[in-house]
Backbone atoms as SQL, in Angstrom:
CREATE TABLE atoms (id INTEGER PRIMARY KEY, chain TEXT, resi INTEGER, resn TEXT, atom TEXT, x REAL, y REAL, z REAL);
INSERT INTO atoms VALUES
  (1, 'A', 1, 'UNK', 'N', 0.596, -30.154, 14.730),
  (2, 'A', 1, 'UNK', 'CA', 1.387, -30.236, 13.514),
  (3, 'A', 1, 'UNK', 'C', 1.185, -31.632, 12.919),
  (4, 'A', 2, 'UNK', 'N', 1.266, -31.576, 11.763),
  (5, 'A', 2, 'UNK', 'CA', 0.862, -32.849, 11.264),
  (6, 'A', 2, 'UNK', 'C', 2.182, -33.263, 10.734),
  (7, 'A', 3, 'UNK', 'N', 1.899, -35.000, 9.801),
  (8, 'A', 3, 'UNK', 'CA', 2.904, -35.449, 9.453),
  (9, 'A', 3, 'UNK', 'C', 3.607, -34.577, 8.772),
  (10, 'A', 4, 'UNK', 'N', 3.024, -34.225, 8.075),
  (11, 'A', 4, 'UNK', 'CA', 3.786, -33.377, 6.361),
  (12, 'A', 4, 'UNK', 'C', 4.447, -32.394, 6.923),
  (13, 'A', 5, 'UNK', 'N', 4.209, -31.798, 7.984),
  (14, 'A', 5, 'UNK', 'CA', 4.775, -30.068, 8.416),
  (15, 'A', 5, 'UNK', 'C', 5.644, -31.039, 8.969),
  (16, 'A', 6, 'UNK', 'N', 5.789, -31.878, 9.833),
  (17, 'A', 6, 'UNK', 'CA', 6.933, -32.294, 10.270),
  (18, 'A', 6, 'UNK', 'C', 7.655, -32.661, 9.399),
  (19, 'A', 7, 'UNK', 'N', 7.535, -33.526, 8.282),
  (20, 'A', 7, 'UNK', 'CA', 8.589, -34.003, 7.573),
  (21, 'A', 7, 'UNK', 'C', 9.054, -32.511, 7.285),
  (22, 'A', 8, 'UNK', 'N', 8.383, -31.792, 6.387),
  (23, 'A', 8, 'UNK', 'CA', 9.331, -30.325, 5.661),
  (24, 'A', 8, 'UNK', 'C', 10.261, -29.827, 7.043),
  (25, 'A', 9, 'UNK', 'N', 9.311, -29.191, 8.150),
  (26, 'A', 9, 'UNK', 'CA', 10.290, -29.107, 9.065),
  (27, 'A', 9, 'UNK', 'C', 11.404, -29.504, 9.454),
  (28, 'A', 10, 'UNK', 'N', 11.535, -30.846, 9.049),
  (29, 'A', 10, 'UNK', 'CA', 12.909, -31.458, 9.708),
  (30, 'A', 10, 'UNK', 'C', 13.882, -31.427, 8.087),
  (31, 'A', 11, 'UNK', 'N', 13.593, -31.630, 6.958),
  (32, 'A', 11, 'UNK', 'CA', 13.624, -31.208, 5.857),
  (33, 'A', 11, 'UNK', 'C', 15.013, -29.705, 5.873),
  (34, 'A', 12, 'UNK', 'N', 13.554, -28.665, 6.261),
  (35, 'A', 12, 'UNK', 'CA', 14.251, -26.867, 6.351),
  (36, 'A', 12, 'UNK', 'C', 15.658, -27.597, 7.081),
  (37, 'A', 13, 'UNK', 'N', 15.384, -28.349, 8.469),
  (38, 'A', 13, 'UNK', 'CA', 16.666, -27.921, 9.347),
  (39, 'A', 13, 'UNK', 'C', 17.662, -28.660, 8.851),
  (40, 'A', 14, 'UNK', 'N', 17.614, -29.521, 7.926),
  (41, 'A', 14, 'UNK', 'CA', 18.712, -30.317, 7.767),
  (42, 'A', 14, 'UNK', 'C', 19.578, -29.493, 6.665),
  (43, 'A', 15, 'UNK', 'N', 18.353, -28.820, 5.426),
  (44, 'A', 15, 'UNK', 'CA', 19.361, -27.769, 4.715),
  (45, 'A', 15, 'UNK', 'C', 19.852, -26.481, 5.395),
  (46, 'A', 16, 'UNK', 'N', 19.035, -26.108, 6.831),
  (47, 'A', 16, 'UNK', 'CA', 19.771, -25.130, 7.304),
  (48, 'A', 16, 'UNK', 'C', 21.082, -25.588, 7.971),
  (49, 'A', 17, 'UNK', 'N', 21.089, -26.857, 8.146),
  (50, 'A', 17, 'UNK', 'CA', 22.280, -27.562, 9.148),
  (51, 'A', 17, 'UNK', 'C', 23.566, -27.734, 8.345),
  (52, 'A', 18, 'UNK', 'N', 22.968, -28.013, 6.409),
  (53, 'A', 18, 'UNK', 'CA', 23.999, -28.022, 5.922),
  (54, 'A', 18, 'UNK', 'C', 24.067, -27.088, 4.835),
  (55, 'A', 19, 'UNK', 'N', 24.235, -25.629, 5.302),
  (56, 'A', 19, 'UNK', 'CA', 24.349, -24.613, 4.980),
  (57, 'A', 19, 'UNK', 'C', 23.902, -24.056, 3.928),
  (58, 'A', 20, 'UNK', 'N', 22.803, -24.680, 3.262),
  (59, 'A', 20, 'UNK', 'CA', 22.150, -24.847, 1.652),
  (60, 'A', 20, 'UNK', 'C', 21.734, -23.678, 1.517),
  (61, 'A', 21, 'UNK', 'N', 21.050, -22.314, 2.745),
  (62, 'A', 21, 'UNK', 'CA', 20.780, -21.147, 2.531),
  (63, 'A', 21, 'UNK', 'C', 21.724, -20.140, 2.842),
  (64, 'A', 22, 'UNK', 'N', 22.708, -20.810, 2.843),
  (65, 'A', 22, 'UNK', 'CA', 23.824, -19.341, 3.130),
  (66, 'A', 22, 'UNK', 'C', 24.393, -18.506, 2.113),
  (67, 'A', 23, 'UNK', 'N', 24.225, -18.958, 1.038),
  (68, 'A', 23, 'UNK', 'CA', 24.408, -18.227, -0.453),
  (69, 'A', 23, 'UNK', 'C', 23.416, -18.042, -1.599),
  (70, 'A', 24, 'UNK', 'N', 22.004, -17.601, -0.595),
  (71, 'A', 24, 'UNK', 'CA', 20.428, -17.003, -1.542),
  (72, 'A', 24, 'UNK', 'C', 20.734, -16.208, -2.089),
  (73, 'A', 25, 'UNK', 'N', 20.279, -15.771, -3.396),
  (74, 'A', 25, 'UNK', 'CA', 20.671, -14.236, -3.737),
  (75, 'A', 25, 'UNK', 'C', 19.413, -13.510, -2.741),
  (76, 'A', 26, 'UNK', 'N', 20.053, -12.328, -2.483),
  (77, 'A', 26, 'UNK', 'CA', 19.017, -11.707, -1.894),
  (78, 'A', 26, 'UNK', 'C', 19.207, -12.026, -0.426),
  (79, 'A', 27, 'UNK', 'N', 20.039, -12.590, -0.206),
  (80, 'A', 27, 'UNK', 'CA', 20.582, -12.923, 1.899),
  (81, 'A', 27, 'UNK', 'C', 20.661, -11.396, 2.231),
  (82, 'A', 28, 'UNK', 'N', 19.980, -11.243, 3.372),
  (83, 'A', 28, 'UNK', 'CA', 20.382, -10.217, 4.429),
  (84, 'A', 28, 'UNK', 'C', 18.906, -8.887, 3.824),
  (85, 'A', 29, 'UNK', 'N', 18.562, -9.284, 2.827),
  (86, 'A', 29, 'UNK', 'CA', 17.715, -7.752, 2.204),
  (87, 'A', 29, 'UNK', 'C', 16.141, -7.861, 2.416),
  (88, 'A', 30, 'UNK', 'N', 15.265, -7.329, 2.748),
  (89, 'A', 30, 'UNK', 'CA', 13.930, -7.766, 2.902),
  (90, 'A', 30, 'UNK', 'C', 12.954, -8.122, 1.785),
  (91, 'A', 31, 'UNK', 'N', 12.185, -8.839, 1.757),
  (92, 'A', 31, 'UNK', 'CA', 11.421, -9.599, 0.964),
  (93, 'A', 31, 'UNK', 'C', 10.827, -8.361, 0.491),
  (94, 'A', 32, 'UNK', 'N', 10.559, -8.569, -1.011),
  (95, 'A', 32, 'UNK', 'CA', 9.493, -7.624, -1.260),
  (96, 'A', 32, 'UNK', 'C', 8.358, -8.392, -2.128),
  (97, 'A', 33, 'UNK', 'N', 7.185, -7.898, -0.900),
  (98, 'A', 33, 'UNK', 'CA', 6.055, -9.074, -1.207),
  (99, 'A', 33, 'UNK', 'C', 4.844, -8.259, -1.592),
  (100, 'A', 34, 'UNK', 'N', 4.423, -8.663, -2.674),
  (101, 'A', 34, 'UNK', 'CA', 3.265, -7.834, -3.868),
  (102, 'A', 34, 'UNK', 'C', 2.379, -7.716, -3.005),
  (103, 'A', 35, 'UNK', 'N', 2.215, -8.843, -1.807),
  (104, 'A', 35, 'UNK', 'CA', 0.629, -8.529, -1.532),
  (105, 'A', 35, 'UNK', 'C', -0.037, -7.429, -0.284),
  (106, 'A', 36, 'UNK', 'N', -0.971, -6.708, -0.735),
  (107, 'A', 36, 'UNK', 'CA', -1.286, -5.252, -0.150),
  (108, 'A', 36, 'UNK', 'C', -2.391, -5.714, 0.953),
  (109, 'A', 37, 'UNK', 'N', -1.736, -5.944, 2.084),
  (110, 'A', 37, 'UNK', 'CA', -2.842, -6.242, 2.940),
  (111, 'A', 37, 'UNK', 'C', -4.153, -4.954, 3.115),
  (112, 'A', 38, 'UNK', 'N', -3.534, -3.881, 2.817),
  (113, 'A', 38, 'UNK', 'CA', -4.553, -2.774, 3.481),
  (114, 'A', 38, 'UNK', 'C', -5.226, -2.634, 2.007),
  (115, 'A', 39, 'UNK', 'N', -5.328, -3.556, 0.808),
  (116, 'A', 39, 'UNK', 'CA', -6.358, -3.043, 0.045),
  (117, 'A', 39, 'UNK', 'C', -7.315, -4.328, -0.089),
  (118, 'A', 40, 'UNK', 'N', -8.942, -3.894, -0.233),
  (119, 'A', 40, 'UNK', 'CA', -9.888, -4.569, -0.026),
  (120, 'A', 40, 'UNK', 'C', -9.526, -5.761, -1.431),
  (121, 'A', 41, 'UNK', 'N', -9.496, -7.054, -0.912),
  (122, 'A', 41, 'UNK', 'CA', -9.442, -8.433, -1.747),
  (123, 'A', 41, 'UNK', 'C', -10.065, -8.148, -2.986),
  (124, 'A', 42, 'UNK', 'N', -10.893, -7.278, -3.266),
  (125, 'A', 42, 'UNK', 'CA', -11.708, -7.495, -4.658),
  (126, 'A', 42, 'UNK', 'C', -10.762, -6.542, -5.356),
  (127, 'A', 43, 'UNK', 'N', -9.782, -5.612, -4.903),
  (128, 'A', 43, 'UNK', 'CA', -9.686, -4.708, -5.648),
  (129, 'A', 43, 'UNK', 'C', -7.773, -4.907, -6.090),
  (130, 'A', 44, 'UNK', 'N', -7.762, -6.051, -5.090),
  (131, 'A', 44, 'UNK', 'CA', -5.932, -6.033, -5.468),
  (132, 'A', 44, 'UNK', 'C', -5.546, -6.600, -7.132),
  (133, 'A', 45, 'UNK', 'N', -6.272, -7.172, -7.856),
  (134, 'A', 45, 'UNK', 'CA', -5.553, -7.330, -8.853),
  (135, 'A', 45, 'UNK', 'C', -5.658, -6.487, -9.510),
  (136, 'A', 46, 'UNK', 'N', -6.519, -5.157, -9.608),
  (137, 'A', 46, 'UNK', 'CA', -6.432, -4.263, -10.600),
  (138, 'A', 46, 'UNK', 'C', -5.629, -3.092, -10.053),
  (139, 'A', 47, 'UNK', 'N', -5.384, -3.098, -8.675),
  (140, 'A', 47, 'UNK', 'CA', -4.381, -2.430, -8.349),
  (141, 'A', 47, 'UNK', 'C', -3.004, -2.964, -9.035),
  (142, 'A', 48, 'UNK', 'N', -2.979, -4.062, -8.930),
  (143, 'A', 48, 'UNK', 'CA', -1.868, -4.447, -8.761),
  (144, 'A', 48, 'UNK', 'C', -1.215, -4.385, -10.594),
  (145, 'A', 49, 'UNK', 'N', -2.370, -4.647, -11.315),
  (146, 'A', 49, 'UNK', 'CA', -1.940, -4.175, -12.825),
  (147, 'A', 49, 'UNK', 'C', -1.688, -3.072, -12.768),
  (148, 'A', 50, 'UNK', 'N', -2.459, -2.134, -12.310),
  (149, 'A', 50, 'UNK', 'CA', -2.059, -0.468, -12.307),
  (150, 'A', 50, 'UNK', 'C', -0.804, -0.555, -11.803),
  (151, 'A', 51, 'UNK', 'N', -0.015, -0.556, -10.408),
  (152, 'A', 51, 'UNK', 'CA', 1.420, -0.716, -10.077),
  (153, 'A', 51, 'UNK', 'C', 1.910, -0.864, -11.186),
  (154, 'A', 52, 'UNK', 'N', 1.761, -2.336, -12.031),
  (155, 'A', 52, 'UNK', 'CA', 2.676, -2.599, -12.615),
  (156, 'A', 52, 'UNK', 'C', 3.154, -1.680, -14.377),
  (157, 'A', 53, 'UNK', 'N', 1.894, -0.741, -14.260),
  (158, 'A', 53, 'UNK', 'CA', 1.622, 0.172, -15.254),
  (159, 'A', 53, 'UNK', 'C', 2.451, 1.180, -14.915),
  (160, 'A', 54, 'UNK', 'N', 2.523, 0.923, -13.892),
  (161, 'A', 54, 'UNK', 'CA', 2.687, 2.792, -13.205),
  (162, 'A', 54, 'UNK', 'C', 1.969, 3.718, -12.696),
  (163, 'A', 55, 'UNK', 'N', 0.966, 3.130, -12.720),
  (164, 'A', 55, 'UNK', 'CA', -0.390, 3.952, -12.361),
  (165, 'A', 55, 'UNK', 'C', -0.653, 4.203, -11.155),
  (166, 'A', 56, 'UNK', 'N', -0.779, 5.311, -10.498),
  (167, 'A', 56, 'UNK', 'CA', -1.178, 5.110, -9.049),
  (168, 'A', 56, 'UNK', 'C', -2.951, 5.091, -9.140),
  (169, 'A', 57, 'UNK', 'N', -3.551, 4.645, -8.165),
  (170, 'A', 57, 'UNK', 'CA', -5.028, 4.469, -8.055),
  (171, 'A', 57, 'UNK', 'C', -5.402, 6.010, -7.600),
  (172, 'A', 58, 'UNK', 'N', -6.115, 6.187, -7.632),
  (173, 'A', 58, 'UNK', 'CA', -6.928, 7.589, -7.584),
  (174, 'A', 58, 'UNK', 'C', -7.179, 8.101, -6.292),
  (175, 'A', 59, 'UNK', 'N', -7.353, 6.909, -5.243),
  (176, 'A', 59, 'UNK', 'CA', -7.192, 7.173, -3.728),
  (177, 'A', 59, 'UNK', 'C', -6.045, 7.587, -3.484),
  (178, 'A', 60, 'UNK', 'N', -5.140, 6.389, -4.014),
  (179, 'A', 60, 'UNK', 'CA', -3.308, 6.776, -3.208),
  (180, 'A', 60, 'UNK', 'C', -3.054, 8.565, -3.936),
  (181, 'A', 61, 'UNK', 'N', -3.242, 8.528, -5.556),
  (182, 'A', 61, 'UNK', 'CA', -3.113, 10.122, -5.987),
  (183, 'A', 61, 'UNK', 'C', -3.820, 11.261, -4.821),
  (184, 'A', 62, 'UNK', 'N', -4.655, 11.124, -4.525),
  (185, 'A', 62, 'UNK', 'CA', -5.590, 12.129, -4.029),
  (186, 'A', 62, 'UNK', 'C', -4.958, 12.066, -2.437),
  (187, 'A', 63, 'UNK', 'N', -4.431, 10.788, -1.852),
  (188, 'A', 63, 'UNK', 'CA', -4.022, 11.306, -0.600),
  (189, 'A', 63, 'UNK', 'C', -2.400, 11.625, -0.878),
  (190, 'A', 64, 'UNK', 'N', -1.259, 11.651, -1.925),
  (191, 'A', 64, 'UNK', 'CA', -0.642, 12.363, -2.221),
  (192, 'A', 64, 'UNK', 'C', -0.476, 13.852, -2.335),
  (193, 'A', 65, 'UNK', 'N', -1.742, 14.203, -2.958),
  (194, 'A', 65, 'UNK', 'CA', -2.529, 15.376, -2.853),
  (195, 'A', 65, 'UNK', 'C', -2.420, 16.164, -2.257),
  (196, 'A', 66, 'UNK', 'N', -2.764, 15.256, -1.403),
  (197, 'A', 66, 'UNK', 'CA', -3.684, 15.955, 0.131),
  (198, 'A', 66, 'UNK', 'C', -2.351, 16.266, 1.066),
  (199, 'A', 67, 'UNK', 'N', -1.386, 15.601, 0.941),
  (200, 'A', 67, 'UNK', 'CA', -0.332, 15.552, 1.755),
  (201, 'A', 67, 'UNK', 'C', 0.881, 17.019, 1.380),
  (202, 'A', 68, 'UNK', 'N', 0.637, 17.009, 0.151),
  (203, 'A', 68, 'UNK', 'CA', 1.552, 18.192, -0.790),
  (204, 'A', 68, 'UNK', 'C', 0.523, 19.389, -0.554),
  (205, 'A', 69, 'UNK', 'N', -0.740, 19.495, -0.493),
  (206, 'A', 69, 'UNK', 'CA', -1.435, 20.821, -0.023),
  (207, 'A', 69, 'UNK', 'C', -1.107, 21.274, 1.473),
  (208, 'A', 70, 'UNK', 'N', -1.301, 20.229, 2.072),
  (209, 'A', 70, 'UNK', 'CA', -1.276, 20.419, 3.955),
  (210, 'A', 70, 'UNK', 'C', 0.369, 21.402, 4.190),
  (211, 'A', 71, 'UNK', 'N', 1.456, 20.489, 3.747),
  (212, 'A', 71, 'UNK', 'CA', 2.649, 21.118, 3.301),
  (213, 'A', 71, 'UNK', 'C', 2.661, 22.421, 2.930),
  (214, 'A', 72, 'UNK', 'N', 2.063, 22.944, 1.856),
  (215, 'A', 72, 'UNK', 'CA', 2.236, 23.758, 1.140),
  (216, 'A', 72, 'UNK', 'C', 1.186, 24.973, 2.563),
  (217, 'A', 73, 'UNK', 'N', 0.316, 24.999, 2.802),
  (218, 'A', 73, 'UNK', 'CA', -0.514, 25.704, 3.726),
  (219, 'A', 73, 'UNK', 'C', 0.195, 25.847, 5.034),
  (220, 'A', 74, 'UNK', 'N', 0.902, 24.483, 5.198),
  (221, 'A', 74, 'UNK', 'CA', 1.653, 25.020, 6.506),
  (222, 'A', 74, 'UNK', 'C', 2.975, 26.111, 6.316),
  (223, 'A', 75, 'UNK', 'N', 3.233, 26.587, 5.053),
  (224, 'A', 75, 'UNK', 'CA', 4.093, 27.428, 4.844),
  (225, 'A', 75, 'UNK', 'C', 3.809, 28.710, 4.619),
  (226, 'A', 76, 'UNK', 'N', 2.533, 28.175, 4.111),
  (227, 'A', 76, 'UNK', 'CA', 2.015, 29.742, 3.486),
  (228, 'A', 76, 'UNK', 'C', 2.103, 31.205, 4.293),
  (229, 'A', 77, 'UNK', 'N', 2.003, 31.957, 3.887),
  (230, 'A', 77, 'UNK', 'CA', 1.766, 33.376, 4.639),
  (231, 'A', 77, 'UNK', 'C', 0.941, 34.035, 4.361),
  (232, 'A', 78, 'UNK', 'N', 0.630, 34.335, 3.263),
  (233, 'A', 78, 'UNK', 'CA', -0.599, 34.579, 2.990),
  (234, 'A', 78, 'UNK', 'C', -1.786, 34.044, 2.913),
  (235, 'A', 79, 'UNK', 'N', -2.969, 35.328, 3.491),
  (236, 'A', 79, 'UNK', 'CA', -4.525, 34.834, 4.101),
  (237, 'A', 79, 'UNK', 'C', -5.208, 34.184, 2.730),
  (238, 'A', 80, 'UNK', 'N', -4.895, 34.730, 2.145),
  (239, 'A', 80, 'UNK', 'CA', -5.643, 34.514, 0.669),
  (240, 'A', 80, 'UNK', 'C', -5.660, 33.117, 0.150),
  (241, 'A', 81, 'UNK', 'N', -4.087, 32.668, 0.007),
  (242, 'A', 81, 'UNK', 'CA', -3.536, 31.872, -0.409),
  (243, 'A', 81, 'UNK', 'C', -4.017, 30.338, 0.406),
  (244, 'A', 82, 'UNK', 'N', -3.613, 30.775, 1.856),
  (245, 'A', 82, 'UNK', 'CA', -4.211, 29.667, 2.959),
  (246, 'A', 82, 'UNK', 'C', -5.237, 29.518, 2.665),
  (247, 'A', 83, 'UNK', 'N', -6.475, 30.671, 2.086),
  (248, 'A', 83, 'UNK', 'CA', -7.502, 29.801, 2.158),
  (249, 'A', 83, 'UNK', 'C', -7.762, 28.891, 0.977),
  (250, 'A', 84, 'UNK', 'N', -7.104, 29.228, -0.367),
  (251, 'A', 84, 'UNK', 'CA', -7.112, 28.390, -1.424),
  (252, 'A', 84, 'UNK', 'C', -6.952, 27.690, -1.259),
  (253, 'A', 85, 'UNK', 'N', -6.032, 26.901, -0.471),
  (254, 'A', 85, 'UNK', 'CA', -5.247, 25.665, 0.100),
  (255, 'A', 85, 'UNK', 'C', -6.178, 24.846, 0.812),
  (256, 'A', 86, 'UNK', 'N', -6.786, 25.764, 1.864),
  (257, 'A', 86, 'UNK', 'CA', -7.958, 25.244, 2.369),
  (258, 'A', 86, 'UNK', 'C', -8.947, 24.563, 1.420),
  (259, 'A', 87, 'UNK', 'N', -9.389, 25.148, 0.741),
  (260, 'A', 87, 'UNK', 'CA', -10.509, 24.789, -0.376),
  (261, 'A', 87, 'UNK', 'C', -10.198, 23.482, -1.088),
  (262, 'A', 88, 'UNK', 'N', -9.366, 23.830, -1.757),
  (263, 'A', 88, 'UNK', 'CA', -8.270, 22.491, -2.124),
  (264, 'A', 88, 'UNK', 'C', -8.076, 21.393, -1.466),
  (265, 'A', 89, 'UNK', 'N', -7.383, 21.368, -0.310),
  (266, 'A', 89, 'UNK', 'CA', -7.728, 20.156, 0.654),
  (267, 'A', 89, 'UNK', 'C', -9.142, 19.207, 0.905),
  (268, 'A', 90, 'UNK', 'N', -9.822, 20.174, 1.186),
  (269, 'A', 90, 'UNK', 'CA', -11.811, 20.336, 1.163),
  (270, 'A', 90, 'UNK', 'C', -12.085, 19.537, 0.110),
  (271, 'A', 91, 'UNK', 'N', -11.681, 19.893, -0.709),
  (272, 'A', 91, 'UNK', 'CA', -11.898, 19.041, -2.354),
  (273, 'A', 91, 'UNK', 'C', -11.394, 17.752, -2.347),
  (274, 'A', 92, 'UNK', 'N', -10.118, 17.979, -2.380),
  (275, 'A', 92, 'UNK', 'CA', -9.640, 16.779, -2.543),
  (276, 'A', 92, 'UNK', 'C', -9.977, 15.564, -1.612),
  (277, 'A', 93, 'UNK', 'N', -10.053, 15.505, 0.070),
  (278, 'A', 93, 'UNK', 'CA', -10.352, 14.868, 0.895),
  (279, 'A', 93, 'UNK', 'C', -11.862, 14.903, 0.815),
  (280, 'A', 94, 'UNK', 'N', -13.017, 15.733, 0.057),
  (281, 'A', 94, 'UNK', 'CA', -14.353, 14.998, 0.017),
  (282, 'A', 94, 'UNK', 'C', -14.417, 13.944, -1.208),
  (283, 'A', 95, 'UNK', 'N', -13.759, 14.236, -2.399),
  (284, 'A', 95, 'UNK', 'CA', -13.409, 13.298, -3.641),
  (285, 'A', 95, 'UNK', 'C', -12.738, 11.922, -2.794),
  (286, 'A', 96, 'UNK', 'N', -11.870, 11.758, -1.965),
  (287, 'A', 96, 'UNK', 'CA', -11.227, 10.682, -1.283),
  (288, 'A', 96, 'UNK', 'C', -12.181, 10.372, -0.598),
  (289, 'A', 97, 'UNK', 'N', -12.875, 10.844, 0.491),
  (290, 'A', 97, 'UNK', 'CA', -14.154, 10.493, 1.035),
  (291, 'A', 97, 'UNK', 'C', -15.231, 9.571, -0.048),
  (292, 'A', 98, 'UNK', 'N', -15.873, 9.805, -1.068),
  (293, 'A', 98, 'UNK', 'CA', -16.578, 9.262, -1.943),
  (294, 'A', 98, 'UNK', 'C', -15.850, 8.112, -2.219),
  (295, 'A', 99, 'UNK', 'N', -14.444, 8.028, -2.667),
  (296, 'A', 99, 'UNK', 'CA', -14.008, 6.635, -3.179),
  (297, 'A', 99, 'UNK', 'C', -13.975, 5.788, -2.349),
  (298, 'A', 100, 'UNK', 'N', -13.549, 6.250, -1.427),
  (299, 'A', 100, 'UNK', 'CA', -13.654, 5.269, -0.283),
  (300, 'A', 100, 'UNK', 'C', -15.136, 4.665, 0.406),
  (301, 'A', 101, 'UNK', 'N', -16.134, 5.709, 0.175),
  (302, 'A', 101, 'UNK', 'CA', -17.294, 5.117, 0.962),
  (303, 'A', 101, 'UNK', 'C', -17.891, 4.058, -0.142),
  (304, 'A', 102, 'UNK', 'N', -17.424, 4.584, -1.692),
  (305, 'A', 102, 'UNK', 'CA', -18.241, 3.592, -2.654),
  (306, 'A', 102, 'UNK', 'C', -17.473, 2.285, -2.234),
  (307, 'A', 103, 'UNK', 'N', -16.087, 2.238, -1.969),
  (308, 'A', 103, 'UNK', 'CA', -15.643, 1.253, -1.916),
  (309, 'A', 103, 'UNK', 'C', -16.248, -0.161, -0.763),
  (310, 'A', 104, 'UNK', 'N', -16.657, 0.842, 0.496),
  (311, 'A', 104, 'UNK', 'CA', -16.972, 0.023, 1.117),
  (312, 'A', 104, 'UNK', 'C', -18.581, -0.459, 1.307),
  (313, 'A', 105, 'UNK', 'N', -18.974, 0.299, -0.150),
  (314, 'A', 105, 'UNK', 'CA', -19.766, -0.124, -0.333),
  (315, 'A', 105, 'UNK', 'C', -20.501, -1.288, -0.964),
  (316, 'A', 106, 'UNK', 'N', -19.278, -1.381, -1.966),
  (317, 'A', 106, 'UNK', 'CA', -18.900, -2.553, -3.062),
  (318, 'A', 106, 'UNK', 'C', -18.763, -3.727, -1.874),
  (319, 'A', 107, 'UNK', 'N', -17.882, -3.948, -0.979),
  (320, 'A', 107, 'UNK', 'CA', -18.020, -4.700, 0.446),
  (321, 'A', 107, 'UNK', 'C', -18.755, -5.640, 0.643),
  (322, 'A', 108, 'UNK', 'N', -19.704, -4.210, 1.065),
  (323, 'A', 108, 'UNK', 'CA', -21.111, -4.719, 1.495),
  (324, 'A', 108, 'UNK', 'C', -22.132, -5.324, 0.493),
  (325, 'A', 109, 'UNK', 'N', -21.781, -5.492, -0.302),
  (326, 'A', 109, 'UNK', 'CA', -22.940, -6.591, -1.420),
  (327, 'A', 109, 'UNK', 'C', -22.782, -7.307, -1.970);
């Protein structure tokens, strides 16, 4: 630890000693922190405009998708129907497959 972390350190404890954080707004509730560890560095700020659009990205849509078909097939009763569902899934998870492999393809260069 160096000088500087020590000074702040002793710094934090003296306002924690004299109670300077006991009335944060926001005490007791969890941080909510923009940054998306599980999306690749090149791609978080245009995610992150989309969020702020409203937009979901085309991966997160498609494994939404994918999650509301699986659902829907595990209910089904009919052969017919299951297999539409099937097909559908098929689709949607090879379209998710592609975004994702271009992505890590972008990665790699």
């Amino acid at each position: 630890m160096n000088a500087f972390e020590k000074i702040a350190l002793e710094k934090i404890r003296e306002a924690i000693a004299n109670g300077e954080f006991d009335n944060l707004p926001g005490k007791g509730k969890p941080l909510m922190l923009d940054d998306e560890p599980d999306v690749p560095p090149h791609l978080r700020m245009s995610f992150k405009i989309l969020k702020n659009a409203n937009i979901l990205p085309e991966e997160v849509q498609l494994r939404k998708v994918i999650h509301l078909l699986q659902q829907q097939l595990a209910a089904a009763q009919d052969e017919l129907e299951q297999r539409h569902l099937r097909h559908q899934i098929r689709d949607c998870e090879t379209r998710f497959n592609i975004l994702m492999e271009r992505h890590r393809r972008q990665l790699t260069q």
